[in-house]
N, C-alpha and C positions, 0 to 999 in steps of 0.2 A: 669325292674327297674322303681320306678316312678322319677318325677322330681317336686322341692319344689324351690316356690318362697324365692328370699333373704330378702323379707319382710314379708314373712309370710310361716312359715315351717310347717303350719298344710294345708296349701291348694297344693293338691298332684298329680300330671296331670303323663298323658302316655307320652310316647318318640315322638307320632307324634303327640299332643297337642303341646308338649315342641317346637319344632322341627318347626310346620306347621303354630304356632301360634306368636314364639322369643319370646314376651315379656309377661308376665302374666298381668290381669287388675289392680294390685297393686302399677305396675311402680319399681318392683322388675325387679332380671334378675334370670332365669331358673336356679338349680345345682341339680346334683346326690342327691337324700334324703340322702345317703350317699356315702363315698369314697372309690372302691375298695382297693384292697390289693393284687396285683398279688406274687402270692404261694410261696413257694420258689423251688418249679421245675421250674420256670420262673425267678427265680434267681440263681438257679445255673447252664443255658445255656446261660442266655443270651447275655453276650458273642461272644457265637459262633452263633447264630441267624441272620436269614438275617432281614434286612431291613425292607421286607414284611412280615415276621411273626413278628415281636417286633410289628409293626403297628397291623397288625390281634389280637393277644394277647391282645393287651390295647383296640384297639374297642371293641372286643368282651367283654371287663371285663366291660362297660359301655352302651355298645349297645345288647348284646348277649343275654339278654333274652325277646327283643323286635322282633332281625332280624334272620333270622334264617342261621348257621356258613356258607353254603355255597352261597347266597347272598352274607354276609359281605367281604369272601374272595376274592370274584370274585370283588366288590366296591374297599377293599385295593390293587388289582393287576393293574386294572382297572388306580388308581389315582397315585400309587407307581412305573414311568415309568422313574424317573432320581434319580440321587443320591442326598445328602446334604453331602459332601465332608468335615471333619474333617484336617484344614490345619498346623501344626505347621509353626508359623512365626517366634517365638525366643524359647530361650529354655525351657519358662513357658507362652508363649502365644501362644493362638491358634485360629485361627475363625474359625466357624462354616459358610461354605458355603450356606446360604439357595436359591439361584438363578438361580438354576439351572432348573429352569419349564417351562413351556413355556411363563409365562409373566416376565419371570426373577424376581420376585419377592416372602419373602418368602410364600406370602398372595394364592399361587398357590397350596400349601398345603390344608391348610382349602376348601378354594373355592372348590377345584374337587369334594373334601371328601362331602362337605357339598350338593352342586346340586345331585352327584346322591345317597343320602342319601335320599333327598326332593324328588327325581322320585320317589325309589321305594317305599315312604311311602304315595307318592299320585297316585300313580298308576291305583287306582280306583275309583282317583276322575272325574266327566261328567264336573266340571267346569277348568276354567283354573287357575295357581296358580301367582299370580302377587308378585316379587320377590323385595325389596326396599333397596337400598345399600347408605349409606353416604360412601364417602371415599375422605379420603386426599392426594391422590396419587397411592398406590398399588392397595388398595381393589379392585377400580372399577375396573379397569384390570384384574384382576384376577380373580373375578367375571364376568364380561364380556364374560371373553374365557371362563368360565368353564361351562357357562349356554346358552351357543352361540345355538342356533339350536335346543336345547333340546326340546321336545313336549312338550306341556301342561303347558308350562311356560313362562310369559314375565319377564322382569328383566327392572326395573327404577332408574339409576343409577347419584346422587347427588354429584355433587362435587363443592366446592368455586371457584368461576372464578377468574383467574388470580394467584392462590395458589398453582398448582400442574404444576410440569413442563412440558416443551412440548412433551415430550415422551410418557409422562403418559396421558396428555390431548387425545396426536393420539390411544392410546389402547384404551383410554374410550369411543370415539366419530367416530370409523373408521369403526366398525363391523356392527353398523344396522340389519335388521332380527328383531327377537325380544329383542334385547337390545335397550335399549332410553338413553341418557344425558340429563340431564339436570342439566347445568350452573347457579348457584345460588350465586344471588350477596350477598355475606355473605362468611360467614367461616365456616370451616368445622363443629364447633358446632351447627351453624345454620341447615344445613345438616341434621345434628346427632336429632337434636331436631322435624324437619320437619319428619320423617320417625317415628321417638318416638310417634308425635301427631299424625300419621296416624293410625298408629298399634291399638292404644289405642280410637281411634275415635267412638264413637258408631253409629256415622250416616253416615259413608262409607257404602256404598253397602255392600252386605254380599259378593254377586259373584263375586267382586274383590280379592277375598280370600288374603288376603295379608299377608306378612312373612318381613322377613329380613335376607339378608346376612351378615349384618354384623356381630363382636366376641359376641355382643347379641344374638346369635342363638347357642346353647348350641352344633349343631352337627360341626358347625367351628370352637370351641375351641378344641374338645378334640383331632383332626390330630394336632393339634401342639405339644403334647406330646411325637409323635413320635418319631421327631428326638432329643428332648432333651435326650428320651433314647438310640438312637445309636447314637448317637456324645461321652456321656461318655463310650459306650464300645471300641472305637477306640483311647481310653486313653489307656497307661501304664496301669496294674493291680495297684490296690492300690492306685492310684490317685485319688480324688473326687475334682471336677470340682469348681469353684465358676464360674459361668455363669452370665455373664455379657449382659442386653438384654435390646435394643435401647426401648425408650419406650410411648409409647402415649399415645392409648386408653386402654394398661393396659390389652389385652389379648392373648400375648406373654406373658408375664412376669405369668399372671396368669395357664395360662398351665406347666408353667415350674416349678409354687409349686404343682402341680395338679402330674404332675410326680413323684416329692419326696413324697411326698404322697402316691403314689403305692408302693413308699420302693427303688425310685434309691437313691444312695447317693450321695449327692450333699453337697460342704462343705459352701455352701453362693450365696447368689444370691445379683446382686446390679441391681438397676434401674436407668436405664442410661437416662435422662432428656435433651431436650433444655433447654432454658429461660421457656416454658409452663410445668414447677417443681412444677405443686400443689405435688403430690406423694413425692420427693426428702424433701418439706416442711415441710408434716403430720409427714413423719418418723424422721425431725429433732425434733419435738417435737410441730411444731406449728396448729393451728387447720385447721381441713380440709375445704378446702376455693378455691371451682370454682372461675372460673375469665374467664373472653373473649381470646381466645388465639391469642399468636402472632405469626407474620409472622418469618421464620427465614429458614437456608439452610436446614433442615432436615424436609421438610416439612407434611413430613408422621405422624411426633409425636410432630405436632404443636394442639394440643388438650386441653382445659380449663378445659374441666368437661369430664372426662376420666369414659364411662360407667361400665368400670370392678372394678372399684375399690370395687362396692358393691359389688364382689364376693371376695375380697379380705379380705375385712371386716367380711365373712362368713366363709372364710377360718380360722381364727384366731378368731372366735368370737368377734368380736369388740372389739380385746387386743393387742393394738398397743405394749407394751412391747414385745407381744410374736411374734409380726410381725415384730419389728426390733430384734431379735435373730435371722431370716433366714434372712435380706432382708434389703439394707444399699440402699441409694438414693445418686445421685451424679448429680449437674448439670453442662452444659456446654456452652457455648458463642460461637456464628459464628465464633468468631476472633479464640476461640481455636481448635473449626472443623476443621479449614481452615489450622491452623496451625499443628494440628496431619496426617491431611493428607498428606501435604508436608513434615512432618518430615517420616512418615512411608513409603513412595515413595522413598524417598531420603537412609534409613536407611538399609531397607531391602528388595526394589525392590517389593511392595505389595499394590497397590494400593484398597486403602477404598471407598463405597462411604459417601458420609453426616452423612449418622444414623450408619453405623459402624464406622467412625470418634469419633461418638460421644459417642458411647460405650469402645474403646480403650482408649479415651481421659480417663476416668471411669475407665476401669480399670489399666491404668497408675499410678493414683495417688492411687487405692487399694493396688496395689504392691509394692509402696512405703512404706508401712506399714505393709505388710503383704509379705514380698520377698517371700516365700515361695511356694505362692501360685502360683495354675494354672489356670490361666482368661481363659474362654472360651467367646472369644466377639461373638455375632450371629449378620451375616453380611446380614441382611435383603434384602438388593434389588442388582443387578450388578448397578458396576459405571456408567456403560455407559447412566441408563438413566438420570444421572444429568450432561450435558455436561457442560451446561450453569458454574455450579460449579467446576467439576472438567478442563476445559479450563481455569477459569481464576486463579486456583491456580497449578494446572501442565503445562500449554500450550497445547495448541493445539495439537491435534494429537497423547497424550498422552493413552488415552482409545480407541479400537475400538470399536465400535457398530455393535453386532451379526447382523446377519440377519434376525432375529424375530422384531429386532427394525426397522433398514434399511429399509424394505420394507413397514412401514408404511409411508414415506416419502411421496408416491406420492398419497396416499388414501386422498378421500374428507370426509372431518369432516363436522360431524350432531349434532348438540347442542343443547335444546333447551330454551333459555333464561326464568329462574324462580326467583321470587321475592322472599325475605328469608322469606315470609309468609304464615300463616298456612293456610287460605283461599284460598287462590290464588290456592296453591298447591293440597289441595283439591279437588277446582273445578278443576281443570287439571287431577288428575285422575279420574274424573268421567267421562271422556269421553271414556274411558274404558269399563265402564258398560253398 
Protein backbone atom coordinates (compact mmCIF):
# COMPACT_ATOMS: atom_id res chain seq x y z
CA UNK A 1 0.00 0.00 0.00
CA UNK A 2 1.30 3.31 -0.65
CA UNK A 3 0.80 6.30 1.75
CA UNK A 4 -0.51 10.02 0.61
CA UNK A 5 0.15 13.20 2.19
CA UNK A 6 -2.99 15.08 3.93
CA UNK A 7 -1.85 18.09 1.78
CA UNK A 8 -1.35 16.55 -1.20
CA UNK A 9 -3.05 13.13 -2.41
CA UNK A 10 -1.24 12.88 -5.55
CA UNK A 11 2.19 12.67 -3.92
CA UNK A 12 2.37 8.88 -3.03
CA UNK A 13 5.36 7.25 -0.92
CA UNK A 14 6.19 3.38 0.31
CA UNK A 15 5.35 2.36 3.96
CA UNK A 16 9.17 2.85 4.80
CA UNK A 17 9.34 6.49 3.23
CA UNK A 18 5.94 6.97 5.37
CA UNK A 19 7.35 5.14 8.33
CA UNK A 20 11.36 6.35 8.14
CA UNK A 21 10.63 9.72 7.15
CA UNK A 22 6.92 10.82 9.70
CA UNK A 23 6.41 13.76 8.01
CA UNK A 24 6.09 14.41 4.18
CA UNK A 25 7.97 18.00 2.75
CA UNK A 26 4.48 19.50 2.50
CA UNK A 27 3.88 19.83 6.31
CA UNK A 28 0.94 17.40 5.73
CA UNK A 29 0.80 14.07 7.97
CA UNK A 30 1.11 10.54 6.19
CA UNK A 31 -2.61 8.17 5.55
CA UNK A 32 -3.42 5.07 3.76
CA UNK A 33 -4.06 6.29 -0.06
CA UNK A 34 -6.94 4.49 1.14
CA UNK A 35 -9.06 2.84 3.97
CA UNK A 36 -9.07 -0.98 4.32
CA UNK A 37 -12.32 -2.78 4.88
CA UNK A 38 -11.64 -5.95 6.86
CA UNK A 39 -14.10 -8.94 4.93
CA UNK A 40 -16.72 -10.06 6.75
CA UNK A 41 -14.93 -13.46 7.65
CA UNK A 42 -13.28 -10.90 9.96
CA UNK A 43 -16.66 -10.01 10.98
CA UNK A 44 -18.19 -12.83 11.61
CA UNK A 45 -15.41 -14.31 14.26
CA UNK A 46 -14.47 -11.64 15.61
CA UNK A 47 -15.84 -12.05 18.49
CA UNK A 48 -14.21 -15.12 19.27
CA UNK A 49 -10.64 -13.82 18.37
CA UNK A 50 -7.83 -13.40 20.59
CA UNK A 51 -6.38 -10.22 21.17
CA UNK A 52 -3.31 -11.07 19.11
CA UNK A 53 -5.05 -11.99 16.01
CA UNK A 54 -7.70 -8.90 15.95
CA UNK A 55 -4.09 -6.88 16.18
CA UNK A 56 -2.34 -9.36 13.26
CA UNK A 57 -5.68 -8.94 11.14
CA UNK A 58 -5.74 -4.97 11.13
CA UNK A 59 -1.89 -4.61 10.65
CA UNK A 60 -1.76 -6.81 8.28
CA UNK A 61 -4.89 -5.09 6.21
CA UNK A 62 -2.55 -1.84 6.37
CA UNK A 63 0.90 -3.04 6.53
CA UNK A 64 0.50 -6.58 4.78
CA UNK A 65 1.58 -5.79 1.44
CA UNK A 66 4.71 -4.02 2.63
CA UNK A 67 5.91 -6.83 5.57
CA UNK A 68 5.69 -10.13 4.91
CA UNK A 69 2.68 -12.13 7.44
CA UNK A 70 5.30 -13.85 9.36
CA UNK A 71 7.51 -10.93 10.38
CA UNK A 72 4.10 -9.03 11.15
CA UNK A 73 3.06 -11.79 13.45
CA UNK A 74 5.97 -12.38 15.27
CA UNK A 75 6.09 -7.85 15.65
CA UNK A 76 2.11 -8.31 17.09
CA UNK A 77 3.26 -11.34 19.57
CA UNK A 78 6.31 -9.67 20.33
CA UNK A 79 4.39 -6.10 21.50
CA UNK A 80 0.90 -7.90 22.47
CA UNK A 81 2.38 -9.33 26.07
CA UNK A 82 -0.57 -7.72 28.55
CA UNK A 83 -4.00 -7.20 28.27
CA UNK A 84 -6.39 -3.81 27.87
CA UNK A 85 -9.01 -5.12 30.30
CA UNK A 86 -12.83 -4.13 29.32
CA UNK A 87 -14.11 -3.07 33.15
CA UNK A 88 -17.86 -2.38 33.78
CA UNK A 89 -18.21 0.35 36.56
CA UNK A 90 -22.03 0.97 36.40
CA UNK A 91 -24.61 -0.70 34.48
CA UNK A 92 -23.83 1.57 31.03
CA UNK A 93 -20.32 2.57 32.03
CA UNK A 94 -17.36 1.04 31.41
CA UNK A 95 -13.48 1.87 31.05
CA UNK A 96 -11.23 0.62 28.87
CA UNK A 97 -8.07 -0.23 30.79
CA UNK A 98 -5.30 0.86 28.62
CA UNK A 99 -2.26 0.69 31.43
CA UNK A 100 -1.43 -2.09 31.68
CA UNK A 101 2.31 -2.09 29.63
CA UNK A 102 5.11 -1.50 30.97
CA UNK A 103 5.20 2.19 31.25
CA UNK A 104 1.62 2.04 32.54
CA UNK A 105 0.51 4.04 29.91
CA UNK A 106 -1.80 3.71 26.87
CA UNK A 107 1.06 5.28 24.59
CA UNK A 108 3.07 1.64 25.35
CA UNK A 109 0.83 0.36 22.56
CA UNK A 110 1.95 2.47 19.66
CA UNK A 111 5.57 2.78 20.89
CA UNK A 112 6.47 -1.18 20.84
CA UNK A 113 4.41 -1.62 17.64
CA UNK A 114 6.01 1.42 16.20
CA UNK A 115 10.15 0.72 17.18
CA UNK A 116 10.24 -2.59 15.92
CA UNK A 117 8.37 -1.67 12.94
CA UNK A 118 11.23 1.05 12.33
CA UNK A 119 14.05 -2.12 12.99
CA UNK A 120 12.76 -4.15 10.64
CA UNK A 121 12.21 -1.63 7.94
CA UNK A 122 15.82 -0.29 8.69
CA UNK A 123 17.51 -3.34 8.91
CA UNK A 124 19.64 -2.77 6.26
CA UNK A 125 20.41 0.50 6.85
CA UNK A 126 25.04 1.04 7.50
CA UNK A 127 23.70 4.46 9.23
CA UNK A 128 22.20 4.88 12.42
CA UNK A 129 18.39 5.90 12.74
CA UNK A 130 17.96 9.17 15.05
CA UNK A 131 14.37 8.84 16.67
CA UNK A 132 12.56 12.55 17.78
CA UNK A 133 9.79 12.44 20.30
CA UNK A 134 7.71 15.73 21.76
CA UNK A 135 5.71 14.43 24.61
CA UNK A 136 3.57 15.86 27.28
CA UNK A 137 3.87 13.16 29.59
CA UNK A 138 3.24 9.40 28.36
CA UNK A 139 4.91 9.48 25.04
CA UNK A 140 8.30 9.98 26.16
CA UNK A 141 8.11 7.01 28.49
CA UNK A 142 6.86 4.85 26.42
CA UNK A 143 9.03 5.62 23.77
CA UNK A 144 11.80 5.59 25.90
CA UNK A 145 11.21 1.81 27.10
CA UNK A 146 10.28 0.74 23.71
CA UNK A 147 13.43 1.88 21.94
CA UNK A 148 15.70 1.44 25.07
CA UNK A 149 18.82 -0.68 23.78
CA UNK A 150 17.54 -1.45 20.45
CA UNK A 151 20.68 -1.32 17.70
CA UNK A 152 20.97 1.05 15.16
CA UNK A 153 18.86 3.75 16.85
CA UNK A 154 19.19 6.72 19.32
CA UNK A 155 15.94 8.25 20.55
CA UNK A 156 15.83 12.32 21.47
CA UNK A 157 13.13 12.75 23.66
CA UNK A 158 11.56 16.60 24.27
CA UNK A 159 9.58 17.48 26.93
CA UNK A 160 8.17 21.01 28.71
CA UNK A 161 10.05 21.51 32.05
CA UNK A 162 8.01 21.63 34.75
CA UNK A 163 4.75 20.17 32.75
CA UNK A 164 4.82 16.59 33.08
CA UNK A 165 4.82 15.16 36.40
CA UNK A 166 7.41 13.48 38.47
CA UNK A 167 6.82 10.10 37.62
CA UNK A 168 6.64 10.68 34.07
CA UNK A 169 9.71 13.11 34.25
CA UNK A 170 11.77 9.78 36.29
CA UNK A 171 10.59 7.29 32.94
CA UNK A 172 11.87 10.05 30.70
CA UNK A 173 15.28 10.98 32.14
CA UNK A 174 16.34 7.57 34.18
CA UNK A 175 17.17 5.19 31.20
CA UNK A 176 20.24 6.72 29.44
CA UNK A 177 21.95 4.27 26.80
CA UNK A 178 20.67 5.56 23.87
CA UNK A 179 17.77 7.71 24.94
CA UNK A 180 18.65 11.54 25.62
CA UNK A 181 16.05 14.23 27.52
CA UNK A 182 15.93 17.12 26.79
CA UNK A 183 14.06 19.66 29.16
CA UNK A 184 12.75 22.62 26.99
CA UNK A 185 11.75 25.74 28.55
CA UNK A 186 8.44 25.92 26.56
CA UNK A 187 5.45 23.82 26.27
CA UNK A 188 4.77 20.97 24.80
CA UNK A 189 3.93 22.80 21.46
CA UNK A 190 7.01 24.13 21.53
CA UNK A 191 8.30 20.53 21.63
CA UNK A 192 5.97 19.42 18.95
CA UNK A 193 7.20 22.46 16.72
CA UNK A 194 11.05 21.94 17.36
CA UNK A 195 10.89 18.18 16.05
CA UNK A 196 8.36 19.47 13.11
CA UNK A 197 11.26 21.99 12.08
CA UNK A 198 13.84 19.29 12.18
CA UNK A 199 12.14 16.60 10.23
CA UNK A 200 11.41 19.28 7.52
CA UNK A 201 15.03 20.96 7.91
CA UNK A 202 16.87 20.66 4.54
CA UNK A 203 20.16 21.59 6.12
CA UNK A 204 20.36 18.76 8.87
CA UNK A 205 22.86 16.31 8.01
CA UNK A 206 21.42 13.59 5.87
CA UNK A 207 23.22 10.83 8.32
CA UNK A 208 21.23 11.91 11.21
CA UNK A 209 18.52 10.15 9.46
CA UNK A 210 15.83 11.38 11.41
CA UNK A 211 11.99 10.06 12.07
CA UNK A 212 9.69 10.72 14.85
CA UNK A 213 7.75 8.82 17.38
CA UNK A 214 5.39 10.67 17.68
CA UNK A 215 1.09 9.94 16.48
CA UNK A 216 2.87 11.71 13.38
CA UNK A 217 4.39 8.41 12.41
CA UNK A 218 1.67 6.71 10.50
CA UNK A 219 3.03 3.02 12.07
CA UNK A 220 2.04 4.52 15.80
CA UNK A 221 -1.32 5.28 14.87
CA UNK A 222 -2.68 2.25 13.48
CA UNK A 223 -1.77 -0.28 17.02
CA UNK A 224 -4.23 2.02 18.54
CA UNK A 225 -6.85 0.43 16.60
CA UNK A 226 -6.42 -2.59 18.10
CA UNK A 227 -7.94 -2.41 21.23
CA UNK A 228 -10.71 -0.20 20.15
CA UNK A 229 -11.66 -3.43 18.38
CA UNK A 230 -11.43 -5.79 21.29
CA UNK A 231 -12.73 -3.57 24.03
CA UNK A 232 -16.23 -3.65 21.85
CA UNK A 233 -16.12 -7.48 21.43
CA UNK A 234 -16.20 -7.90 25.36
CA UNK A 235 -19.51 -5.93 25.16
CA UNK A 236 -22.90 -7.62 25.29
CA UNK A 237 -23.71 -8.74 21.61
CA UNK A 238 -25.80 -5.96 20.11
CA UNK A 239 -24.34 -3.15 22.04
CA UNK A 240 -22.26 -0.59 19.99
CA UNK A 241 -20.04 1.39 22.05
CA UNK A 242 -20.03 5.46 22.07
CA UNK A 243 -16.24 5.54 23.13
CA UNK A 244 -15.44 8.28 24.84
CA UNK A 245 -11.50 9.24 24.57
CA UNK A 246 -9.43 11.74 26.70
CA UNK A 247 -8.00 13.84 24.01
CA UNK A 248 -4.94 16.13 23.09
CA UNK A 249 -2.98 15.65 20.21
CA UNK A 250 -5.90 13.89 18.53
CA UNK A 251 -4.31 10.51 17.67
CA UNK A 252 -6.33 8.30 19.86
CA UNK A 253 -9.37 9.64 19.04
CA UNK A 254 -8.19 9.35 15.37
CA UNK A 255 -7.54 5.58 15.40
CA UNK A 256 -10.71 4.96 16.90
CA UNK A 257 -12.53 6.54 13.57
CA UNK A 258 -9.83 4.68 11.73
CA UNK A 259 -11.49 1.48 13.40
CA UNK A 260 -15.20 2.23 12.36
CA UNK A 261 -14.00 2.64 9.30
CA UNK A 262 -12.79 -1.19 8.98
CA UNK A 263 -16.69 -1.79 9.68
CA UNK A 264 -16.60 -1.96 13.84
CA UNK A 265 -19.65 -0.48 15.00
CA UNK A 266 -19.47 2.04 16.94
CA UNK A 267 -22.64 4.20 17.88
CA UNK A 268 -20.62 7.82 18.62
CA UNK A 269 -17.49 8.98 19.53
CA UNK A 270 -17.05 12.15 21.80
CA UNK A 271 -13.77 14.08 22.39
CA UNK A 272 -13.20 14.60 25.75
CA UNK A 273 -11.00 18.18 26.09
CA UNK A 274 -9.35 20.20 29.10
CA UNK A 275 -9.64 23.90 28.86
CA UNK A 276 -6.93 23.27 25.48
CA UNK A 277 -10.70 22.60 23.48
CA UNK A 278 -9.70 23.95 20.06
CA UNK A 279 -11.37 20.29 18.76
CA UNK A 280 -14.60 20.50 21.49
CA UNK A 281 -14.62 24.38 19.63
CA UNK A 282 -14.45 23.52 15.71
CA UNK A 283 -17.20 20.89 16.20
CA UNK A 284 -19.44 23.61 18.24
CA UNK A 285 -19.42 25.41 15.05
CA UNK A 286 -16.63 27.82 15.70
CA UNK A 287 -13.57 28.25 13.34
CA UNK A 288 -10.54 26.24 13.78
CA UNK A 289 -8.16 28.40 15.98
CA UNK A 290 -4.61 27.01 17.56
CA UNK A 291 -3.85 28.97 20.57
CA UNK A 292 -0.63 28.33 23.03
CA UNK A 293 -1.82 25.72 25.49
CA UNK A 294 -2.58 25.69 28.98
CA UNK A 295 -1.30 24.21 31.86
CA UNK A 296 -3.98 22.11 33.80
CA UNK A 297 -4.25 18.46 35.81
CA UNK A 298 -4.43 16.27 32.68
CA UNK A 299 -1.39 17.18 31.46
CA UNK A 300 -0.97 14.80 28.59
CA UNK A 301 -3.86 16.65 26.59
CA UNK A 302 -2.59 20.11 27.46
CA UNK A 303 -1.89 20.58 23.48
CA UNK A 304 -2.91 24.11 21.43
CA UNK A 305 -2.31 22.95 17.91
CA UNK A 306 -3.11 19.14 18.03
CA UNK A 307 -1.22 17.55 14.91
CA UNK A 308 -4.00 15.04 14.04
CA UNK A 309 -6.54 17.02 13.44
CA UNK A 310 -5.35 17.13 9.71
CA UNK A 311 -6.02 13.68 9.61
CA UNK A 312 -9.23 14.32 10.83
CA UNK A 313 -10.00 16.78 8.27
CA UNK A 314 -9.09 13.96 5.66
CA UNK A 315 -10.95 11.61 7.29
CA UNK A 316 -14.25 13.50 6.54
CA UNK A 317 -13.19 15.60 3.73
CA UNK A 318 -13.08 18.92 5.12
CA UNK A 319 -17.04 18.41 6.23
CA UNK A 320 -17.30 19.33 9.60
CA UNK A 321 -21.33 18.53 9.29
CA UNK A 322 -20.16 15.00 8.50
CA UNK A 323 -17.63 14.96 11.31
CA UNK A 324 -20.09 16.05 13.98
CA UNK A 325 -22.57 13.05 12.83
CA UNK A 326 -19.78 10.60 14.32
CA UNK A 327 -18.04 12.69 16.86
CA UNK A 328 -19.46 15.43 19.64
CA UNK A 329 -16.71 17.46 21.76
CA UNK A 330 -17.08 18.20 25.39
CA UNK A 331 -14.97 20.25 27.59
CA UNK A 332 -13.78 20.04 31.13
CA UNK A 333 -12.23 22.36 34.09
CA UNK A 334 -9.66 21.08 36.84
CA UNK A 335 -12.40 21.96 39.33
CA UNK A 336 -14.57 19.27 37.57
CA UNK A 337 -11.58 16.54 37.07
CA UNK A 338 -11.07 16.91 40.56
CA UNK A 339 -14.47 16.70 41.31
CA UNK A 340 -15.43 13.37 39.12
CA UNK A 341 -12.69 11.86 40.67
CA UNK A 342 -13.85 12.05 44.13
CA UNK A 343 -17.14 11.41 43.14
CA UNK A 344 -16.23 8.12 41.25
CA UNK A 345 -13.84 6.90 44.30
CA UNK A 346 -16.41 7.67 46.61
CA UNK A 347 -19.54 6.14 44.43
CA UNK A 348 -18.16 2.98 43.20
CA UNK A 349 -14.78 2.32 44.79
CA UNK A 350 -12.94 3.12 41.11
CA UNK A 351 -10.42 5.21 41.16
CA UNK A 352 -9.59 7.50 37.56
CA UNK A 353 -6.59 9.14 36.88
CA UNK A 354 -6.84 13.09 35.37
CA UNK A 355 -7.54 12.21 31.63
CA UNK A 356 -9.89 9.35 32.48
CA UNK A 357 -11.49 12.06 34.97
CA UNK A 358 -11.89 13.88 32.16
CA UNK A 359 -13.47 11.63 29.88
CA UNK A 360 -16.12 10.20 32.42
CA UNK A 361 -16.80 13.86 33.42
CA UNK A 362 -17.75 13.63 29.22
CA UNK A 363 -19.42 11.03 29.24
CA UNK A 364 -21.62 11.84 32.28
CA UNK A 365 -23.18 14.72 30.85
CA UNK A 366 -23.61 12.36 27.25
CA UNK A 367 -25.73 10.18 29.20
CA UNK A 368 -27.56 12.63 30.60
CA UNK A 369 -29.18 13.01 27.23
CA UNK A 370 -28.59 9.99 25.77
CA UNK A 371 -29.52 7.28 29.15
CA UNK A 372 -29.34 4.73 26.80
CA UNK A 373 -26.19 4.72 25.98
CA UNK A 374 -23.07 2.69 26.72
CA UNK A 375 -19.90 5.13 27.27
CA UNK A 376 -16.76 3.38 26.94
CA UNK A 377 -14.25 5.98 28.72
CA UNK A 378 -10.48 4.85 27.62
CA UNK A 379 -8.40 5.25 30.80
CA UNK A 380 -5.27 6.16 29.29
CA UNK A 381 -2.50 6.08 31.91
CA UNK A 382 -2.74 4.16 35.81
CA UNK A 383 -3.42 6.77 38.71
CA UNK A 384 -0.51 6.13 40.32
CA UNK A 385 1.54 8.20 38.16
CA UNK A 386 -0.17 11.45 39.10
CA UNK A 387 0.14 11.29 42.85
CA UNK A 388 0.76 14.75 43.34
CA UNK A 389 -3.30 14.87 41.97
CA UNK A 390 -4.75 12.26 43.05
CA UNK A 391 -3.07 12.79 47.14
CA UNK A 392 -4.55 16.10 47.22
CA UNK A 393 -8.14 14.98 46.19
CA UNK A 394 -8.31 11.31 47.71
CA UNK A 395 -5.35 11.46 50.44
CA UNK A 396 -2.67 9.98 50.84
CA UNK A 397 -2.17 6.49 50.58
CA UNK A 398 -5.08 6.16 48.53
CA UNK A 399 -3.28 4.76 44.99
CA UNK A 400 -0.29 2.39 45.28
CA UNK A 401 2.45 2.70 42.89
CA UNK A 402 3.37 -0.61 41.05
CA UNK A 403 6.76 -1.49 41.19
CA UNK A 404 7.54 -0.44 37.55
CA UNK A 405 7.09 3.15 39.18
CA UNK A 406 8.70 2.63 42.62
CA UNK A 407 11.81 1.55 41.56
CA UNK A 408 12.49 4.56 39.69
CA UNK A 409 12.79 6.41 42.94
CA UNK A 410 16.31 6.05 43.58
CA UNK A 411 17.59 6.31 39.83
CA UNK A 412 19.62 9.52 38.84
CA UNK A 413 17.97 11.66 36.33
CA UNK A 414 19.80 13.09 33.06
CA UNK A 415 18.32 16.03 31.33
CA UNK A 416 19.50 18.13 29.12
CA UNK A 417 18.47 21.86 29.40
CA UNK A 418 17.21 23.14 25.75
CA UNK A 419 15.97 26.63 24.80
CA UNK A 420 12.30 26.37 22.86
CA UNK A 421 14.56 27.41 19.73
CA UNK A 422 14.97 26.25 16.51
CA UNK A 423 18.68 26.94 16.36
CA UNK A 424 19.83 26.21 19.31
CA UNK A 425 18.20 22.77 18.90
CA UNK A 426 19.67 22.42 15.68
CA UNK A 427 22.99 22.91 16.54
CA UNK A 428 22.66 20.40 19.44
CA UNK A 429 21.87 17.79 17.08
CA UNK A 430 24.54 18.14 14.98
CA UNK A 431 26.75 17.00 17.37
CA UNK A 432 25.46 13.79 16.46
CA UNK A 433 26.91 13.95 12.96
Amino acid sequence: MHFISTNDATRRVSLQEAVLSSLPPDHGLYMPERIPVLGADFWQAWRTLSFQEIAFRVAAAFFGEDLPAEALRAIVDEVLTFDAPLVQVTEQQYVLELFHGPTLAFKDFGARFMARIMCWLARHHATMLTVLVATSGDTGGAVAHAFHGLPGIRVVILYPRGKVSGLQEQQLTTLGGNVTALEVDGTFDDCQRLVKAALLHPGLPACLQLTSANSINISRLVPQLFYYIHSARCLPEGIEPVFVVPSGNLGNLTAGLLAQRLGLPVAHFIAANNRNDVLTQYLAGHPYQPRPSLTTLSNAMDVGDPSNFARLLALFDHDREAMCKRLSGWAVSDEETRATIRQVAAAHQYILDPHGAVAWCAATHWQATHPEAATVVLETAHPAKFPEVLDSVLGSGRVVIPERLACLAGRDQHAVPMAADEAAFFSWLRHFA
